[in-house]
MARZA-704832 format. One record per residue (C-alpha): residue number from 0; x, y, z. Coordinates in Angstrom, 1 decimal, padded with zeros to 4 digits. Layout:
<atoms>
ATOM / i / u / v / w
ATOM / NUM / X / Y / Z
...
</atoms>
This chain:
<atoms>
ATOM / i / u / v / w
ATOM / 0 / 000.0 / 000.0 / 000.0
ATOM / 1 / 001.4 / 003.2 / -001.1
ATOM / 2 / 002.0 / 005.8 / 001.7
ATOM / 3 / 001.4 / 009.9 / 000.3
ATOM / 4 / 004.3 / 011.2 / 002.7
ATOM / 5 / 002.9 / 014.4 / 001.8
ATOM / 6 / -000.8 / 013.9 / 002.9
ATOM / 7 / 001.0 / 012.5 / 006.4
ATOM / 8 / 003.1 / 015.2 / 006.7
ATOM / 9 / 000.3 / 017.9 / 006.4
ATOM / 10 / -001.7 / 015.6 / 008.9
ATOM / 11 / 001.1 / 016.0 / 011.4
ATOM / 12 / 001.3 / 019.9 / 010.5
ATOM / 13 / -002.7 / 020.0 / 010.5
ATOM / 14 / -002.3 / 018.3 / 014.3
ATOM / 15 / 000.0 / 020.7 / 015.3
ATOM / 16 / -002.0 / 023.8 / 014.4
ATOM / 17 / -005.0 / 022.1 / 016.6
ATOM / 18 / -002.8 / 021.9 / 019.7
ATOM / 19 / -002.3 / 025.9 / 019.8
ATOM / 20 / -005.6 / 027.0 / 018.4
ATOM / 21 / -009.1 / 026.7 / 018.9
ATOM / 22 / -011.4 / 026.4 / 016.1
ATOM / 23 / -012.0 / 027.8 / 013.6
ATOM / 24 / -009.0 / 030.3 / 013.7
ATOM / 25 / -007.4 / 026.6 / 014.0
ATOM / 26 / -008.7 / 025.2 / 010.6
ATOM / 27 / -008.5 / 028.8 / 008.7
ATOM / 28 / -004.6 / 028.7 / 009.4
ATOM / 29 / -004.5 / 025.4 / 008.1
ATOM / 30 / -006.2 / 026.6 / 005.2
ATOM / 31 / -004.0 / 029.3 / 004.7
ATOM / 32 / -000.9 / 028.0 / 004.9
ATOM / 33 / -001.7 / 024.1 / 004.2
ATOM / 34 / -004.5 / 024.4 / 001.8
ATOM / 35 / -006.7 / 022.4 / 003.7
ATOM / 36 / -009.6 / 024.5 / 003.2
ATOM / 37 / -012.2 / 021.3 / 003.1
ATOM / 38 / -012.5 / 021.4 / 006.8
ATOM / 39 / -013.7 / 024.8 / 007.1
ATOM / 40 / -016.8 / 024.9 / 009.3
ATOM / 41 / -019.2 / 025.5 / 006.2
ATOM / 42 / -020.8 / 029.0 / 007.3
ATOM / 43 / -017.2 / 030.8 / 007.3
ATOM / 44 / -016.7 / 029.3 / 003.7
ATOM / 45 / -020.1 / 030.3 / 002.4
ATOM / 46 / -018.7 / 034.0 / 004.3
ATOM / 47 / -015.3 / 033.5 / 002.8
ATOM / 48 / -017.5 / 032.7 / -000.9
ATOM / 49 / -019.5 / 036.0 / -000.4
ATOM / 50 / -016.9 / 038.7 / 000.2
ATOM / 51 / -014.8 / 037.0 / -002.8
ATOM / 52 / -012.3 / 035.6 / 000.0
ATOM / 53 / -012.0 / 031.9 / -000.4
ATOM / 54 / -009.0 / 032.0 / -002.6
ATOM / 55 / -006.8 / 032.7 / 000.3
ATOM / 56 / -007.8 / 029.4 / 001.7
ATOM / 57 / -007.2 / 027.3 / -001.7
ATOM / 58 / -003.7 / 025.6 / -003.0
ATOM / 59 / -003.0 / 028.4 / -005.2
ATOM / 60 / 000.1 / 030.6 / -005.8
ATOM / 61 / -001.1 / 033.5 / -004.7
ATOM / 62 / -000.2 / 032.7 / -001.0
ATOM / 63 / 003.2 / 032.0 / -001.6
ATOM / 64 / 003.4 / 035.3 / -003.9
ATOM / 65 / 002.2 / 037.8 / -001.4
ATOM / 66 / 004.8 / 036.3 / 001.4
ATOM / 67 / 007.7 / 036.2 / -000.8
ATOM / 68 / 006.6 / 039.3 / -002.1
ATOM / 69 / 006.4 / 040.8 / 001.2
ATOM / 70 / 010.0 / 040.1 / 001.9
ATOM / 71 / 011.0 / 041.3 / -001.3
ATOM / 72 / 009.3 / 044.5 / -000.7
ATOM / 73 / 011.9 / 044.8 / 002.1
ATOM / 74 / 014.4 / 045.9 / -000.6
ATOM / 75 / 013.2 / 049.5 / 000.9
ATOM / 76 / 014.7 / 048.7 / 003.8
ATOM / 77 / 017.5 / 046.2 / 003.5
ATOM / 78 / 019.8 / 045.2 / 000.7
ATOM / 79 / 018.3 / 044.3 / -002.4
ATOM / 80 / 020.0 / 041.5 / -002.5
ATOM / 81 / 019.2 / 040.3 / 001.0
ATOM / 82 / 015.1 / 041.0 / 000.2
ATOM / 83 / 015.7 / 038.5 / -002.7
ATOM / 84 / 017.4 / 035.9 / -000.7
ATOM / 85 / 014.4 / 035.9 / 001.9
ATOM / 86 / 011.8 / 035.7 / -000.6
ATOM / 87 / 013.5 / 033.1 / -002.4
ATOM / 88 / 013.6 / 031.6 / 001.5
ATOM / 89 / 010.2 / 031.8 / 002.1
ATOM / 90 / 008.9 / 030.7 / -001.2
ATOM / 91 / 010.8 / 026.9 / -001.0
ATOM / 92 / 009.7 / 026.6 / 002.8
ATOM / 93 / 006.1 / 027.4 / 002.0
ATOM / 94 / 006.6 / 025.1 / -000.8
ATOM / 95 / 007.6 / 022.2 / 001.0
ATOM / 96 / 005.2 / 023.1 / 003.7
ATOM / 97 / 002.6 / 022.7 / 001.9
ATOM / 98 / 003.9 / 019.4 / 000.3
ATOM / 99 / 004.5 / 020.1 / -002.9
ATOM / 100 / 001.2 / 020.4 / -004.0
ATOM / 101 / 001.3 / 021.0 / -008.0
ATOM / 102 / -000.6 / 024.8 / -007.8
ATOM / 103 / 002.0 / 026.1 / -005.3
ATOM / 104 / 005.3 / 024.5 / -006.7
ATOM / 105 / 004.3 / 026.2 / -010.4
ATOM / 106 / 004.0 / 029.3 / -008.3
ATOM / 107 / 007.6 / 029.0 / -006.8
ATOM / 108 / 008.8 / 028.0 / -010.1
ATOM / 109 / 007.4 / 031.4 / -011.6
ATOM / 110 / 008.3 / 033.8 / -008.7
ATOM / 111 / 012.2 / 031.8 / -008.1
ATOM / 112 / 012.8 / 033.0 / -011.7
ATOM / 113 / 011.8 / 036.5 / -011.5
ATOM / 114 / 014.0 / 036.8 / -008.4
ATOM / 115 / 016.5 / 035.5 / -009.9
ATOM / 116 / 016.3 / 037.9 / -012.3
ATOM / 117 / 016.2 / 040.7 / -010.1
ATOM / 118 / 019.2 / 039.3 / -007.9
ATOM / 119 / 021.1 / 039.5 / -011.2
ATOM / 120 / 020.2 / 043.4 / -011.5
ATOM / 121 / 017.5 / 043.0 / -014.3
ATOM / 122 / 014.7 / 044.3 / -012.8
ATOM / 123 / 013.6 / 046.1 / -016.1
ATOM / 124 / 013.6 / 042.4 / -017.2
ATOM / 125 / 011.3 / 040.5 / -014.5
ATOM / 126 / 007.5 / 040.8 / -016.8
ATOM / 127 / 009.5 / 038.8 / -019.6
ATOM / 128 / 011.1 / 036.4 / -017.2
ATOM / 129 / 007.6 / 035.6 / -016.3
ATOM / 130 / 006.0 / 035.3 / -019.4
ATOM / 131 / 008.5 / 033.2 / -021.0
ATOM / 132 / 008.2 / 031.2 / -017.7
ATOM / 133 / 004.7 / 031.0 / -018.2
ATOM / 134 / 005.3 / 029.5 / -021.8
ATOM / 135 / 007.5 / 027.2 / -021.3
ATOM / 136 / 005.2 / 026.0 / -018.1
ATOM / 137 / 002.1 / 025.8 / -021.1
ATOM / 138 / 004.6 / 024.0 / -023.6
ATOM / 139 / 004.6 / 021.5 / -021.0
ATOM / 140 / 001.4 / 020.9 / -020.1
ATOM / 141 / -001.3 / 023.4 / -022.3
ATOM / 142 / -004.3 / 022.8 / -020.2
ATOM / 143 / -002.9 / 024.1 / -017.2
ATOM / 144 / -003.9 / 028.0 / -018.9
ATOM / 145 / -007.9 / 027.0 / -018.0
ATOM / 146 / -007.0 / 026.0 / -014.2
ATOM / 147 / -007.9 / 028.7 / -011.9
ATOM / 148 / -005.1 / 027.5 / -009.6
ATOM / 149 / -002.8 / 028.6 / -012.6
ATOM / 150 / -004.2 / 031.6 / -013.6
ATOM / 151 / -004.1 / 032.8 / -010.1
ATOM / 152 / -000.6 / 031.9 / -009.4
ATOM / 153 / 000.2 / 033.5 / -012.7
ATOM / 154 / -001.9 / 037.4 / -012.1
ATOM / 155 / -000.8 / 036.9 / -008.3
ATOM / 156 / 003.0 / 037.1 / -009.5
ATOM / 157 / 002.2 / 039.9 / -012.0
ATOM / 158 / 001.0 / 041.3 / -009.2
ATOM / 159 / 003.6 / 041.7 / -006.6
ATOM / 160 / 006.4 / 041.6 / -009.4
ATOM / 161 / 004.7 / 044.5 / -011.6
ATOM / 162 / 002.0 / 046.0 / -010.0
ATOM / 163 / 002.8 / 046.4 / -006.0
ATOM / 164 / 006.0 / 048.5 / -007.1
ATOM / 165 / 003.5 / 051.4 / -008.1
ATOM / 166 / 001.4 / 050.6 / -005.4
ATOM / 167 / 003.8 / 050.6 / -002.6
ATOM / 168 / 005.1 / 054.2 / -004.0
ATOM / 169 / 001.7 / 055.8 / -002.7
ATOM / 170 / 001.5 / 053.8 / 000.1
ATOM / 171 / 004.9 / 053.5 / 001.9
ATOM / 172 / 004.1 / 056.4 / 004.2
ATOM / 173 / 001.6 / 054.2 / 006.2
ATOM / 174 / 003.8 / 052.8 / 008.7
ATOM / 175 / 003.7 / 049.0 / 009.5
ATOM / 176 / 001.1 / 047.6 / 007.1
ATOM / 177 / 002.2 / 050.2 / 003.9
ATOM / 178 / 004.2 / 047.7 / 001.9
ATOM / 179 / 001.8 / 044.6 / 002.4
ATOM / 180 / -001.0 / 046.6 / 001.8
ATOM / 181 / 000.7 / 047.7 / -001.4
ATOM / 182 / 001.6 / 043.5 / -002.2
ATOM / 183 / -002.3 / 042.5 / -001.4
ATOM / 184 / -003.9 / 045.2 / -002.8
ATOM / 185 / -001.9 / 044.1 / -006.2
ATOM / 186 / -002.7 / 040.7 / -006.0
ATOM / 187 / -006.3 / 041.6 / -005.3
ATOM / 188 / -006.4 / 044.2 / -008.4
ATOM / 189 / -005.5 / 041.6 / -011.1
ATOM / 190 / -007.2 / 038.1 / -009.3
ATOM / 191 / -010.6 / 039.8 / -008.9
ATOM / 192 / -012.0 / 039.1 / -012.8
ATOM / 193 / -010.6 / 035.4 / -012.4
ATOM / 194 / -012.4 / 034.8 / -009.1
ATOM / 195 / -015.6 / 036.5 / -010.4
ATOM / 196 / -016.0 / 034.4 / -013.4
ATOM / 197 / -015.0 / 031.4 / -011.7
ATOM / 198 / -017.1 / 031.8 / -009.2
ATOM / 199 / -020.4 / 033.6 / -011.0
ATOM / 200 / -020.2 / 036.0 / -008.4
ATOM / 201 / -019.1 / 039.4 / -007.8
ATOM / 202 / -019.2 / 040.5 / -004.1
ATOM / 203 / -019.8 / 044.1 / -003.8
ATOM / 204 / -017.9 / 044.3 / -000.4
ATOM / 205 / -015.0 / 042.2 / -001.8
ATOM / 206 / -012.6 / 044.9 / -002.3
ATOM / 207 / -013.1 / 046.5 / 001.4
ATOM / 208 / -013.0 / 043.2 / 002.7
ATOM / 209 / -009.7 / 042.2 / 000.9
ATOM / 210 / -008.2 / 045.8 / 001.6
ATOM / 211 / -009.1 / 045.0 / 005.4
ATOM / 212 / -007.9 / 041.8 / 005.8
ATOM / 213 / -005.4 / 040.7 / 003.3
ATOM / 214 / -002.2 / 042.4 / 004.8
ATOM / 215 / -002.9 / 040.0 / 007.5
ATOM / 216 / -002.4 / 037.1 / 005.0
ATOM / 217 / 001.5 / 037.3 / 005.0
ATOM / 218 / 002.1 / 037.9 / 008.7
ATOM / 219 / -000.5 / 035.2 / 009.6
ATOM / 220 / 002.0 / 033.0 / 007.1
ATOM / 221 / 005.1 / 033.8 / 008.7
ATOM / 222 / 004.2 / 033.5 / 012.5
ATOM / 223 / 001.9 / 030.6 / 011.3
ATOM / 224 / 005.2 / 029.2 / 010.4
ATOM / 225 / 007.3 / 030.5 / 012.9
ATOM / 226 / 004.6 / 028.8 / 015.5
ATOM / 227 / 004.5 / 025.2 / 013.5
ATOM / 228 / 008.6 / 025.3 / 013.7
ATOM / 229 / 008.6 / 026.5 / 017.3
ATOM / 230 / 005.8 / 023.9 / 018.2
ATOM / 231 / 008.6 / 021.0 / 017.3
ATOM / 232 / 011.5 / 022.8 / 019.1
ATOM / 233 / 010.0 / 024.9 / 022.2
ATOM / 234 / 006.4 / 024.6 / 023.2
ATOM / 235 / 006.2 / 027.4 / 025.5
ATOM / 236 / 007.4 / 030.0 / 022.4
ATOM / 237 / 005.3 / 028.4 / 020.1
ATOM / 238 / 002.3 / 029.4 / 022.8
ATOM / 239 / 003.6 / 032.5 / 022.9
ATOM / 240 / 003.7 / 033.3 / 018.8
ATOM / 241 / 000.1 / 031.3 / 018.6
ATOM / 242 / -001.4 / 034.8 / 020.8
ATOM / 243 / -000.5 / 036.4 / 018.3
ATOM / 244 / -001.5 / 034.2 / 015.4
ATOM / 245 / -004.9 / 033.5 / 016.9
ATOM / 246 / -005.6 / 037.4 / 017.2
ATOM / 247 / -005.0 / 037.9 / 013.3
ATOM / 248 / -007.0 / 035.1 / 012.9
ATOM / 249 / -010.0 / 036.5 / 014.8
ATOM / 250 / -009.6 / 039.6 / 013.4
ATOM / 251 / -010.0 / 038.1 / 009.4
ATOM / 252 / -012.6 / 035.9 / 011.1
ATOM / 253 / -014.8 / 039.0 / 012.4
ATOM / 254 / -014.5 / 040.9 / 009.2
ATOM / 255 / -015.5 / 038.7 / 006.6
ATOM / 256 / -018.3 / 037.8 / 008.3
ATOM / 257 / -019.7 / 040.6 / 008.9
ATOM / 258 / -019.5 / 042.2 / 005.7
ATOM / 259 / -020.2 / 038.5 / 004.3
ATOM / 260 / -023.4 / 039.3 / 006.7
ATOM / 261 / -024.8 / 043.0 / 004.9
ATOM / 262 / -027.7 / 042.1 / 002.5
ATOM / 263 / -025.7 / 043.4 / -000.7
ATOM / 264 / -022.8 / 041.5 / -000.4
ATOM / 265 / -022.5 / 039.9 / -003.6
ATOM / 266 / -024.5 / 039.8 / -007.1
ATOM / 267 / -024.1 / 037.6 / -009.6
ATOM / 268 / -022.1 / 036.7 / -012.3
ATOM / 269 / -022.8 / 035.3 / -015.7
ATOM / 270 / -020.3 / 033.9 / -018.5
ATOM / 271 / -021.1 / 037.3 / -020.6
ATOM / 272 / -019.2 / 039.3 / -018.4
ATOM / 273 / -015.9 / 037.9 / -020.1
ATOM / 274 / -015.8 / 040.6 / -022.5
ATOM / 275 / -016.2 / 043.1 / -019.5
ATOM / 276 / -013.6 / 042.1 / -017.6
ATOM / 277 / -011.2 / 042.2 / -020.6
ATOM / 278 / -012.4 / 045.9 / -020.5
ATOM / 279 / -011.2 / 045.8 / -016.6
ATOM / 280 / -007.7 / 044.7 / -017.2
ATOM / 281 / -007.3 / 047.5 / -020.2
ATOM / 282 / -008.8 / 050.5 / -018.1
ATOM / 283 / -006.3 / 049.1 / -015.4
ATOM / 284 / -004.0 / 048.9 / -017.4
ATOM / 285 / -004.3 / 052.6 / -018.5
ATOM / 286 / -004.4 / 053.7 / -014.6
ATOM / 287 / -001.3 / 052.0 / -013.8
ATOM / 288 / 000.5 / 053.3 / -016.5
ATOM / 289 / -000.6 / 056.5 / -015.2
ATOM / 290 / 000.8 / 056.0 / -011.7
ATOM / 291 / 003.7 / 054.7 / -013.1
ATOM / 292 / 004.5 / 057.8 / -015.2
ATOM / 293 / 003.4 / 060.2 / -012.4
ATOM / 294 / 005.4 / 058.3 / -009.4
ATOM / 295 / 008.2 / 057.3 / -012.4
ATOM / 296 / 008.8 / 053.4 / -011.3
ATOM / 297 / 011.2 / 052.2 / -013.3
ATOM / 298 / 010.7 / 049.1 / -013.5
ATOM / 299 / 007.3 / 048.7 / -014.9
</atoms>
């Protein structure tokens, strides 16, 4: 009988989480960073479903994207090439964390290139890095382009590669959250057609609820982490990083539901709207090529 070391190993991980948080902050951090969204209690999914949420709790790319791009976005801070280094970091340990599942490891493949890229001082470079990426990635297997998995991983990488840069030049003056905010909202800006018209159903709070919550997402990753790795070495600090885990937690927890709770949260979505959300990804286009020239990012 053949043994999936990876399903065991996320058992063991999924056991761990359970031991230092109650439920449900217990099973959305499993989500999160293991991708184990089935055993959400259902009426947080049907809230995670309404406020256009429950991609963060999938096997997709665009987890590992907004944590490696958070450490890349360090480069403000640190060297350049030390911001590269930790995202390359944190994109093989959430890889293997999660078990190599397919979705994420395309996702590392995609951002490890680009960083690369950057490392090497070709910034200018890092939107054809991806797309040749992406085309080899399609040479080998072309039906991966209708996965929503793939597509996410792909606009998610755009995202914080492309798009947070311009973002993150309005918003660094916020302190603490300014650079994630400017990673999520990225991610957010070019995913939110895909999960629409996968989903048949646009949620009319699903920006304000992604704006609130999703600069949680990285720091829930990283002291998720911190707290699984801790929980193996030293108990009582991996009790002490889970107070802070579980109070993310509750925080994401209160605001999608309650804006997954307002009568107009969502409206749907039928397959006609493909030809509008083509219109969506020109007229952004045209605004970030606006903020570009005005904040003059070079690298766009």
């Amino acid at each position: 009988m053949k043994i999936d070391l990876f399903k065991v190993q996320r058992d063991a991980l999924d056991q761990k989480i359970s031991q230092f948080l109650p439920s449900p902050q217990a099973e959305l951090l499993s989500g999160i960073l293991l991708g184990r969204s089935r055993d959400l209690p259902g009426q947080l999914k049907l809230s995670l479903r309404d406020t256009s949420t429950l991609h963060i709790v999938v096997a997709s790319g665009q987890n590992l994207s907004m944590v490696a791009g958070f450490f890349l976005g360090l480069s403000g801070l640190i060297r350049r090439k030390n911001a590269v280094m930790l995202s390359l970091a944190a994109a093989i340990f959430y890889t293997l964390l999660s078990g190599l599942q397919v979705p994420i490891l395309r996702a590392a493949i995609m951002f490890s290139f680009v960083s690369l890229a950057q490392l090497y001082g070709r910034e200018r470079e890092g939107t054809w890095v991806l797309i040749v990426t992406v085309g080899l990635m399609l040479l080998v297997n072309p039906r991966w382009i209708t996965e929503i998995s793939f597509q996410l991983s792909v606009l998610a990488t755009f995202g914080v590669i492309v798009v947070a840069p311009i973002f993150l030049h309005w918003l660094d003056k916020i302190p603490i959250i300014g650079q994630d905010l400017a990673v999520s909202l990225a991610a957010q800006v070019m995913i939110t057609p895909v999960i629409a018209q996968n989903f048949h159903q646009f949620s009319l709070v699903g920006l304000l609820t992604n704006v609130l919550i999703l600069w949680t997402v990285s720091f829930i990753m990283i002291l998720g982490g911190a707290m699984l790795v801790a929980g193996f070495l030293w108990s009582s600090l991996a009790w002490l990083i889970s107070l802070a885990v579980s109070a993310l937690l509750t925080y994401f927890i209160y605001i999608v539901q309650f804006f997954a709770s307002l009568p107009f949260a969502w409206e749907y979505v039928g397959e006609q709207w493909v030809v509008i959300w083509i219109g969506y990804y020109m007229v952004m286009g045209g605004v970030l090529l606006a903020l570009n020239k005005s904040g003059k990012i070079s690298n766009f």
